[in-house]
N, C-alpha and C positions, 0 to 999 in steps of 0.2 A: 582291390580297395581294402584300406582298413576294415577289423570287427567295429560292426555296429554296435555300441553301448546304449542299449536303451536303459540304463542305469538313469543317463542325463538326459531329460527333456527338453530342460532350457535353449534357450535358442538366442541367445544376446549374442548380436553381432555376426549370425550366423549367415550365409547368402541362401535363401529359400527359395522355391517354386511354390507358386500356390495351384491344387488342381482341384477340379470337381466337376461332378456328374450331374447335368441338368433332365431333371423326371418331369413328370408332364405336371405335377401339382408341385415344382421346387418353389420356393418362394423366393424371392432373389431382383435387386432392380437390375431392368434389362439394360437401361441407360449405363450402367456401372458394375456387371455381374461379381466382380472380386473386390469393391468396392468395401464392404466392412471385412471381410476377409485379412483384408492388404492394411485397413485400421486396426483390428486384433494383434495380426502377426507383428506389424511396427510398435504397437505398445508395448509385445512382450520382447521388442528386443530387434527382433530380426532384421533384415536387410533385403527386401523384395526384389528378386532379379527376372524374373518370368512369371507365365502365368501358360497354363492348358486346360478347357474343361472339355466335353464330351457330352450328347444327348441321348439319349438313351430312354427307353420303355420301361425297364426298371432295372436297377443295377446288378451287377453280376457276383453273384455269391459268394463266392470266393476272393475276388482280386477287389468288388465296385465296382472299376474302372474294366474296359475291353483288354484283352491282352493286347491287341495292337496298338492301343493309347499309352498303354504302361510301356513297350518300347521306345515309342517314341518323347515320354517321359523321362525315363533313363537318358536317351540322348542329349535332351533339351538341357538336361541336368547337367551331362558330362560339359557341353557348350559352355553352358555359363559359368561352368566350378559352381554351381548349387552343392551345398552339403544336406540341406534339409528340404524335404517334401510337404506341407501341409494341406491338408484335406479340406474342404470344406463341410465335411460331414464329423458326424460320431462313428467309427469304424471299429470293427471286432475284432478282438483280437488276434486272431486266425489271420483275417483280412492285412489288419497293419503286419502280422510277419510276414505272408507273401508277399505283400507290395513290396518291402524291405528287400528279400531277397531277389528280386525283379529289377529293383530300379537302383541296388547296392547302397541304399542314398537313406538316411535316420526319418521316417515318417510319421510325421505327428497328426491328430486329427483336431478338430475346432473341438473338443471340448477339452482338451489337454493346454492349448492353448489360452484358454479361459481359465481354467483355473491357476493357469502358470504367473497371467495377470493377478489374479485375485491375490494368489501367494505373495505375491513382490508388493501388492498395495494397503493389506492389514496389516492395521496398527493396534486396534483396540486386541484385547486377549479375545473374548468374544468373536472378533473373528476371525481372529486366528484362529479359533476350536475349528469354525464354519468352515474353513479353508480346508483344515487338516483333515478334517471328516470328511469332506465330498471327497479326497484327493486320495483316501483309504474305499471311500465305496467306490470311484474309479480304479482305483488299481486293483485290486481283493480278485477278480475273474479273468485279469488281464498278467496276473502271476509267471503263468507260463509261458505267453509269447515275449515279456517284458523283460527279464532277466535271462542273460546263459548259463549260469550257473546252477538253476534250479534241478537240473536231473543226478547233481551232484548227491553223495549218500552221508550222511553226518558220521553215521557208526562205523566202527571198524578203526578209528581213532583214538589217540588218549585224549579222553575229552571229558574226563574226571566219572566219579560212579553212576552207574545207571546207562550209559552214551556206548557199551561193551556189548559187539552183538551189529545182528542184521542192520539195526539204526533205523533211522525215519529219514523220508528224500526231506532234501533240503525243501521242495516245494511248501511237503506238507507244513514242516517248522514254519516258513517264512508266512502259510496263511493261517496259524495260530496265532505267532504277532499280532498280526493285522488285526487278525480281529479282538484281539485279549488289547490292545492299543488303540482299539476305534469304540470299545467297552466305556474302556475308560474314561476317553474323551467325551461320549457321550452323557455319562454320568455329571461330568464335570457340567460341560453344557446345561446339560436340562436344568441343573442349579442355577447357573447364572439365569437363564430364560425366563425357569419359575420368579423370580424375583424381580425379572422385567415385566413379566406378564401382570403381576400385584399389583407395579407401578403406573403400568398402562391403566388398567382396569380404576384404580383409584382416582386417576390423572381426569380421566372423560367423565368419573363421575362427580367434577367437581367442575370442568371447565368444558366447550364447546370445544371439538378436535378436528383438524385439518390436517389433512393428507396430501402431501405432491406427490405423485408418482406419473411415470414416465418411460418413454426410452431413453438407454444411456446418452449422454450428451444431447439430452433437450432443452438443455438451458436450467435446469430445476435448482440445482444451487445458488444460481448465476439471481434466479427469481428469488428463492429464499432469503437470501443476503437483502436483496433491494427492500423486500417487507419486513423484513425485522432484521434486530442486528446479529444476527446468528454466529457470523464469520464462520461459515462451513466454504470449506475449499471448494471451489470453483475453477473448473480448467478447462479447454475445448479439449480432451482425449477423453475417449471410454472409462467408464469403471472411476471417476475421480471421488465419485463417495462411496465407499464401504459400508456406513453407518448410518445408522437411522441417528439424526439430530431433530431434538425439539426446541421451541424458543415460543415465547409472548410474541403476537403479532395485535398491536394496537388499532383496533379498527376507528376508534373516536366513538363520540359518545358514552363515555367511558366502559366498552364493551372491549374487553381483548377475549382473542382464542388461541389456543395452544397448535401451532403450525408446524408440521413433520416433515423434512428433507429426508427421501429413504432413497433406498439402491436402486439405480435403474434397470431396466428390462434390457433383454437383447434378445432377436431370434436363434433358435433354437439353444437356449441358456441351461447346459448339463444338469437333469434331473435329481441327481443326485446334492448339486448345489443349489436348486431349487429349495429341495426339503430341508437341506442345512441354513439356509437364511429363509428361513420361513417367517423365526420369530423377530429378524429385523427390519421383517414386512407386518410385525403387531400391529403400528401403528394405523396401516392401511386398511388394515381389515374387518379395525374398531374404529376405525372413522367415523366424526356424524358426516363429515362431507370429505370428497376426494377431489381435486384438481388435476386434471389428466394435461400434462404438459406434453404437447406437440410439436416437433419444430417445424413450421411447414415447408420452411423454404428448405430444405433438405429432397431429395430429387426421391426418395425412398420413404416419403411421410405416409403411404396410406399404409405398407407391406410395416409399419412400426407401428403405423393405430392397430389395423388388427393384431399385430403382436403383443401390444398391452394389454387391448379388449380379453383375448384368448386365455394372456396368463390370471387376469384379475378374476375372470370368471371361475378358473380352474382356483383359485386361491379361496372367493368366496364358497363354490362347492364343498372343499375341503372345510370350512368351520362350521357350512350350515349342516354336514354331516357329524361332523364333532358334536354340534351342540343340540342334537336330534339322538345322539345318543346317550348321551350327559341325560338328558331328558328323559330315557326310555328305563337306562339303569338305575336311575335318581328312587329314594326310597318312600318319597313325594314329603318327609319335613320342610323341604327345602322347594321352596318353588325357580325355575329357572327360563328365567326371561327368553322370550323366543328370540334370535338374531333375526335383521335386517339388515341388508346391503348396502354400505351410504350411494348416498345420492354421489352419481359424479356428472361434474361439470369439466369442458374438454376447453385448454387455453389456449388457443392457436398463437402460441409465441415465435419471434423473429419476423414479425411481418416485416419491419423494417429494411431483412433483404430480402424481400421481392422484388422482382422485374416490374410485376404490374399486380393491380388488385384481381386478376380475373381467376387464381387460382384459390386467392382468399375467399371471394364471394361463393364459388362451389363448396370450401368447407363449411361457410355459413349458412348457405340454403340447406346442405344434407345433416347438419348436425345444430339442430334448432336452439339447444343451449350450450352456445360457446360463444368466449368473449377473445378478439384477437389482443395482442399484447406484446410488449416488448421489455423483455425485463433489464437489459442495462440504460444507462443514461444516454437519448439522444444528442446529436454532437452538435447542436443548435440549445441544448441546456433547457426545452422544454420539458412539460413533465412527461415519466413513461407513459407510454400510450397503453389502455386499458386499464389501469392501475385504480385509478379511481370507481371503475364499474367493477371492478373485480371486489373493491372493498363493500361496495354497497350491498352485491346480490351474498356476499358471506354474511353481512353486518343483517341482512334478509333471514338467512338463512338461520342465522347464532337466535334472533329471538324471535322467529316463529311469527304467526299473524298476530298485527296487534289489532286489541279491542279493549274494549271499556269494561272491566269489570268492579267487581267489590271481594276482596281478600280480607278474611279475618285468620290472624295467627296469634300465640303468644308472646308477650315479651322477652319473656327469652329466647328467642328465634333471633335474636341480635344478629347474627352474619346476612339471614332472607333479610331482613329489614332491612338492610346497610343496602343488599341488591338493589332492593328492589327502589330505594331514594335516590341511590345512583344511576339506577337504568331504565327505569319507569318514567312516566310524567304521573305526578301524584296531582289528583285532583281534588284530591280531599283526605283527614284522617282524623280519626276517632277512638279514643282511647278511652274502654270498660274495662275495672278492674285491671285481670292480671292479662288481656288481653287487646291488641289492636287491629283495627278497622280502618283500611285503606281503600280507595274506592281510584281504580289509576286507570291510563292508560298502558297497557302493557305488552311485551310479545308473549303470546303464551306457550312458547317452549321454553321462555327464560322461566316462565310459572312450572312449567313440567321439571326444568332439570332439578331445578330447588325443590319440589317433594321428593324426586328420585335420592338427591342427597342426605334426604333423612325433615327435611322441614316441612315442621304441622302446621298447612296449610288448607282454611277452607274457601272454596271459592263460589259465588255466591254470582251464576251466570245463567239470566233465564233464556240466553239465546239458546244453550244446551243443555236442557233436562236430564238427558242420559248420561252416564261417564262417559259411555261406552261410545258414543260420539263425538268425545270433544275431539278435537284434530289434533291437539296436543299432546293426546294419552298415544296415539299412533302415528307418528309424521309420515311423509310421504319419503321413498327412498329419495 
């Protein structure tokens, strides 16, 4: 057989095997084991001709796979003309060269695959840096099994001054690149970030923020579009948003809030590109509230709840770590606000293909706040179903409990005033001097966000004596 070029990863149009190793904790639907597998490899291209996996107590060091699977792998491959093998696993680099030389066949693994998606599908530069980056911290230890040329010797060459002499292996050159090229890009990144992270940060202190997040192809675009006019791409294949988009979502009342379409989740999503679209999950993580889109009627919905639960957990540990040490190192001029986790609510979307309600009803008993939902237009031209409870319990959420209080600010507070005539029921108002007395009904987190903003606001509530108790100064996650 031809050399192997692992130069090329790509896999468009190529005919592949998909294989993998079933462990007693894999996570994987039983109903469909190659099922997102077989939807990766087709996005990036491929052409799925077979399929072998293997059970196993825990995989074999060397190969993963048994020597006697990897035989009859090679076979299976020669049978169908497969040119490429892909894994269901992250494999080491050791690993993919034996397999390689075992089964004479180009072996890719599911995180190579994923990013190969991600590469073909950025648009913005931003993620293109995120692309480039994960795709340098993948390759940077896989140097050696990746390329043939690498035991080659630079020196000894006319290769202008200095290059005269023993030389340096091409390896070592090729991972000075990498990393003086992954430097850079980082550099560049953190710039663009820093100046999304301001945006963010200014954005929620001005307006009530919503998060969708999800697994990939949960419908979360498909939702997004329906409640505001966003026009963020929407497709049924994996990966169709890259980027975190915000828009105005109109609740009525005249209360809008600032609604986030971000990247979808997928299990086990390369660590590396994890931490590279970290900050296109800002939105998520400074959330006041999150919406966990579900798609239930998907044969594989619970093995994607826990994989969102899992990564959102791991995402919120990583800031409340960050901002506990902001905290610790801080000189104390500066006070900084302890982080909270928003509150998430989970939307059981696509009910509409169900068979029957009897799988709906178990997500509703086990997950007491969720609302099911349908985010494209029913073919009867009613309205989406859940849509309207879904505005009420945010429209809930955006101003907090209302009650009766008495507000005294200054005149010059002109933008809280304007709020507060547009979003209150003013039940009264009283103007001393250079200051006025509103006596309304209100939500009182729409009173919290407007002092957070900067507005001198006294509030004049004998149901709460202490600050320290109002509900408002500490919402509930």
């Amino acid at each position: 057989m031809d050399t192997i070029h692992r130069t090329d990863t790509k896999i468009q149009s190529e005919r592949a095997v998909l294989a993998a190793v079933r462990l007693p904790d894999s996570r994987f639907n039983q109903d469909d084991p190659f099922g997102e597998l077989t939807a990766l490899a087709e996005q990036a291209g491929a052409m799925i001709v077979g399929t072998l996996d293997q059970n196993l107590q825990r995989p074999h060091a060397g190969t993963y796979m048994g020597s006697g699977k990897l035989d009859e792998l090679k076979a299976l491959c020669a049978e169908l003309r497969a040119e490429t093998v892909i894994f269901d696993h992250e494999l080491s680099p050791k690993q993919i060269a034996t397999i390689e030389k075992v089964v004479e066949r180009k072996v890719l693994d599911r995180s190579e695959v994923i990013l190969d998606i991600f590469a073909s599908r950025a648009t913005t530069h931003e993620a293109k840096l995120q692309v480039e980056i994960a795709q340098l911290e993948y390759t940077y230890p896989r140097l050696r099994a990746v390329w043939s040329h690498l035991e080659r010797i630079a020196g000894g060459s006319p290769g202008g001054v200095g290059t005269r002499g023993p030389g340096e292996q091409q390896l070592e050159i090729d991972r000075r690149l990498v990393q003086q090229r992954k430097t850079r890009l980082k550099q560049e990144l953190s710039k663009i970030q820093a100046r999304k992270q301001r945006t963010v940060e200014r954005r929620n202190a001005e307006h009530f923020s919503v998060g969708l997040v999800g697994y990939t192809n949960a419908g979360k675009s498909t939702l997004f579009n329906s409640l505001t006019a966003g026009g963020a791409y929407a497709d049924d294949r994996l990966f169709a948003t890259l980027m975190t988009r915000t828009r105005t979502w109109d609740l009525g009342q005249g209360t809008e809030v600032m609604l986030s379409d971000t990247v979808g989740f997928v299990r086990d999503l390369p660590h590396n590109l994890v931490a590279s679209f970290r900050a296109t999950l800002e939105e998520a993580t400074h959330a006041d509230l999150l919406l966990i889109v579900l798609d239930v009627s998907d044969p594989a919905a619970e093995i994607q709840y826990q994989e969102v639960m899992r990564t959102l957990d791991e995402l919120f540990k990583d800031v409340q770590g960050e901002t506990d040490r902001a905290a610790r190192q801080g000189d104390g001029s500066h006070d900084i606000a302890p982080w909270k986790p928003p509150r998430r609510v989970v939307l059981l979307n696509k009910v509409d293909q169900l068979r029957d309600n009897t799988e709906l009803l178990i997500w509703q008993q086990r997950l007491e706040e969720s609302i099911p939902i349908c985010a494209l237009h029913p073919e009867d031209g009613t309205v989406r179903r859940g849509q309207d409870e879904l505005r009420r319990l945010v429209l809930s959420a955006t101003l907090g409990e209302i009650r009766e209080v008495t507000l005294t600010l200054p005149m010059r507070e002109s933008h809280a005033i304007n709020v507060l005539e547009t979003r209150a029921e003013i039940l009264e108002r009283r103007y001393e001097g250079r200051n006025v007395t509103i006596r309304a009904r209100v939500g009182m987190r729409l009173v919290a966000r407007l002092q957070s903003a900067g507005a001198h606001i006294q509030i004049d509530d004998p149901e709460n004596q202490s600050p320290a108790d109002r509900p408002w100064k500490s919402p509930a996650p």
